[in-house]
KOLBAKE-460326 format. One line per 3 residues: number of its first residue (from 0); their letters; for each residue x, y, z of N, C-alpha, C. Coordinates in pm, whole numbers, plus 32768, in hexadecimal, padded with zeros to 4 digits. Layout:
<atoms>
NUM) a) X Y Z X Y Z X Y Z  ...
</atoms>
This chain:
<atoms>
0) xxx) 364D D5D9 2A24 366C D641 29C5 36CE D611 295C  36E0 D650 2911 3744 D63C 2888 37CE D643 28DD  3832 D5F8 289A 38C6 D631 28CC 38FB D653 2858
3) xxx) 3910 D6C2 2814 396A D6D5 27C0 39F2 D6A5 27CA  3A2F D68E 281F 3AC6 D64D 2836 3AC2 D5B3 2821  3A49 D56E 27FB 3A30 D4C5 27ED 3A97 D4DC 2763
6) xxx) 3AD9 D473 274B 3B15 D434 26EE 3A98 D41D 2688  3A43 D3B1 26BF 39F8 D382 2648 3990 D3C8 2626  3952 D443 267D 38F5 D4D1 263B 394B D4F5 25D9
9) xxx) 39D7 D53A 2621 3A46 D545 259B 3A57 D51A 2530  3A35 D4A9 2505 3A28 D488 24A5 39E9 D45F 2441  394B D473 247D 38D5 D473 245B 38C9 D4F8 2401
12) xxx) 38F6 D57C 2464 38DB D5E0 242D 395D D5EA 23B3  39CA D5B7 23C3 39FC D5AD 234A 39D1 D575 22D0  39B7 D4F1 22F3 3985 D4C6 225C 38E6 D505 2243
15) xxx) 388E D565 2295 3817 D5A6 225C 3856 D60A 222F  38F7 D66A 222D 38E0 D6B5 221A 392A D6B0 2185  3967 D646 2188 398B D5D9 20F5 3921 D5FE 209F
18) xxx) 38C0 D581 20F3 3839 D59B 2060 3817 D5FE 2051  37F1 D690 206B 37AF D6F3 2059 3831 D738 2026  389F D72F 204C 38F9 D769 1FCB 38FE D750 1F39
21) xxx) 38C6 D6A5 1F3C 38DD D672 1ECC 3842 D68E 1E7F  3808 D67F 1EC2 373D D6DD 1E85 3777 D741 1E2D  37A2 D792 1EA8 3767 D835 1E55 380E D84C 1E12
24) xxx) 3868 D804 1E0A 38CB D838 1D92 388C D7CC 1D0D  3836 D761 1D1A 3855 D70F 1CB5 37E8 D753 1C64  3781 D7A1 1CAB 372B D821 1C60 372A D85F 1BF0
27) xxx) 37D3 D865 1BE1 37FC D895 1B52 382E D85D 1B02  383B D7D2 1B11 385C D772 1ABB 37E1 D75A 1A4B  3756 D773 1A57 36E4 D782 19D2 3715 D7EE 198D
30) xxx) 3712 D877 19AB 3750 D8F0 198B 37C8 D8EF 1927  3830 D8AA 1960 38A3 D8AF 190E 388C D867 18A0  384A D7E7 1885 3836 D79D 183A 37CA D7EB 17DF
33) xxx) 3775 D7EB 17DD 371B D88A 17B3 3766 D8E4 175A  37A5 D8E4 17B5 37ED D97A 1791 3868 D93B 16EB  389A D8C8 1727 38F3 D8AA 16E0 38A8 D857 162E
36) xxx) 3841 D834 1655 37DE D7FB 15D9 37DA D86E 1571  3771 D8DA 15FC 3729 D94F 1590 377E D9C1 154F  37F9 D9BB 15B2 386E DA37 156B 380D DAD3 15AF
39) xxx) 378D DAAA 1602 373A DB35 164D 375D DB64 16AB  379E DBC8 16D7 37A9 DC2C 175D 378B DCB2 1736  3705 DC9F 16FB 36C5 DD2E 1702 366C DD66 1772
42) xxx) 365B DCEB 17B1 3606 DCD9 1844 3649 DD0C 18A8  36DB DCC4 18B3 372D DCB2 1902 3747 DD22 1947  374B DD5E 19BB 3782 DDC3 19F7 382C DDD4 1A1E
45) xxx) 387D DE1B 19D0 3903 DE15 19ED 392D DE49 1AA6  38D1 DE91 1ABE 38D8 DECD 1B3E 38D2 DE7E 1BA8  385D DE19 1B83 3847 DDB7 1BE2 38C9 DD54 1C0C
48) xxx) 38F4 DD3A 1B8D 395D DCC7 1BB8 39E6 DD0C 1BDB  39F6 DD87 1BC9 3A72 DDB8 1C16 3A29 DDCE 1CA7  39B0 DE05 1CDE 39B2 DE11 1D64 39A9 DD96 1D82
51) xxx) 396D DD26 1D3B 395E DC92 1D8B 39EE DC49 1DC0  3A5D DC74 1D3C 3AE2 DC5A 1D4B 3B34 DC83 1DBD  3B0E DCFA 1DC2 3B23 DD39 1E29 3B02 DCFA 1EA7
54) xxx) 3AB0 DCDB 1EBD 3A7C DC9A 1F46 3AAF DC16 1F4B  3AA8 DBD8 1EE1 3AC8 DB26 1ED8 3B6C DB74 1F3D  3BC0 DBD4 1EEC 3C5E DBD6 1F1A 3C69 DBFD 1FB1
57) xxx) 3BDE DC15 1FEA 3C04 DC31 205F 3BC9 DBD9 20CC  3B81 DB83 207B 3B52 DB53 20D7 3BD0 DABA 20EB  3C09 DA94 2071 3C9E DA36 2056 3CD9 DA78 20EE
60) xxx) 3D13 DAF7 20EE 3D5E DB2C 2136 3D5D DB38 21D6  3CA1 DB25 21C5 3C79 DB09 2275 3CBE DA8E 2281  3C75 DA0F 2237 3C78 D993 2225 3D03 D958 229D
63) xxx) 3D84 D9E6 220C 3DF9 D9B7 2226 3E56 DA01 22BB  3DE9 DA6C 22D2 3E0A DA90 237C 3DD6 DA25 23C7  3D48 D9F4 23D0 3D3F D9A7 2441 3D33 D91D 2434
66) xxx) 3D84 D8E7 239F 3DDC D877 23AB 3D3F D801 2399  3CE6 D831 231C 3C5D D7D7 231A 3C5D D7AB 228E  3C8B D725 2274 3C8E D6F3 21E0 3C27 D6E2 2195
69) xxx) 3BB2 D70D 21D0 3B13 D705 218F 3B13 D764 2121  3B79 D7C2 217C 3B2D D87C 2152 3B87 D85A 20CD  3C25 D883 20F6 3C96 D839 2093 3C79 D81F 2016
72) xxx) 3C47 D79B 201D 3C28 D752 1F9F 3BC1 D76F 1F55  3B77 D790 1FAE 3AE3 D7B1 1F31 3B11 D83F 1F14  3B38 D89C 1F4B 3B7C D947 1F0B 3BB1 D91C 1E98
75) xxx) 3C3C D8C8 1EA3 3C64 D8A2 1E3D 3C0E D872 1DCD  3BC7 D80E 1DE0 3B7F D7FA 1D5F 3B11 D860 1D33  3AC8 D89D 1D6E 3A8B D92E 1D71 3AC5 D981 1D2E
78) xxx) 3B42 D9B7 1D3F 3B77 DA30 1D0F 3BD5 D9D7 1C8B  3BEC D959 1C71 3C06 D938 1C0F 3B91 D92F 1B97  3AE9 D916 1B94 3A94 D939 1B54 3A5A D994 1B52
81) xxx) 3A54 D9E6 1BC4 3A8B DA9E 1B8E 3AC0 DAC5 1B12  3B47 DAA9 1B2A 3BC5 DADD 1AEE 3B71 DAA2 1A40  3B3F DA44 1A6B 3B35 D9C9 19E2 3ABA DA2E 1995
84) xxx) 3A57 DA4B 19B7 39E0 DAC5 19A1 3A17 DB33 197A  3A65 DB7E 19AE 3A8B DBF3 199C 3AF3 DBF3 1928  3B1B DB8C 18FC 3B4E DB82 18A6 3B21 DB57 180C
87) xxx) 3AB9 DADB 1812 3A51 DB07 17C0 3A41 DB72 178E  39D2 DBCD 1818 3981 DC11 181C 3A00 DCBD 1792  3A8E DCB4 17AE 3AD6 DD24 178D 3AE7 DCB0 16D6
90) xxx) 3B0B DC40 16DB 3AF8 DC25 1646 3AC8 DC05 1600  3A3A DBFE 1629 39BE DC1A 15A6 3948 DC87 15D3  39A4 DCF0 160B 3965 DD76 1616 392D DDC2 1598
</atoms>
């Protein structure tokens, strides 16, 4: 069976949970750039990225209860290209 208590599963599932942090935050790295070319957030949903923000901040906050630098770091960069969209998205409204 699996041991979740292995050291080196541990850290398997850390650095997978690395890459798939780094996937789906780097998602918005076309977007911003997009965004930052065309001067367009007529598409853009303002709603979306405050509830997404929202979640990126809580999910940092699990991260930082049960002490998992995967979650951590990619929140952080997540809710930093959030922040980066939504800001756009409010100055060329």
């Amino acid at each position: 069976g699996y041991n979740y208590c292995n050291k080196k599963n541990m850290s398997i599932a850390t650095i997978m949970g690395l890459i798939a942090g780094l996937l789906t935050t780097g998602a918005f790295i076309p977007q911003i750039i997009k965004t930052i070319r065309t001067k367009d957030t007529k598409n853009i949903s303002i709603w979306m990225y405050f509830t997404y923000l929202s979640g990126c901040m809580m999910w940092f906050f699990y991260g930082y209860e049960i002490k998992e630098n995967a979650i951590l770091v990619t929140n952080i960069f997540s809710t930093s290209f959030g922040l980066t969209m939504l800001f756009l998205k409010l100055k060329y409204k």
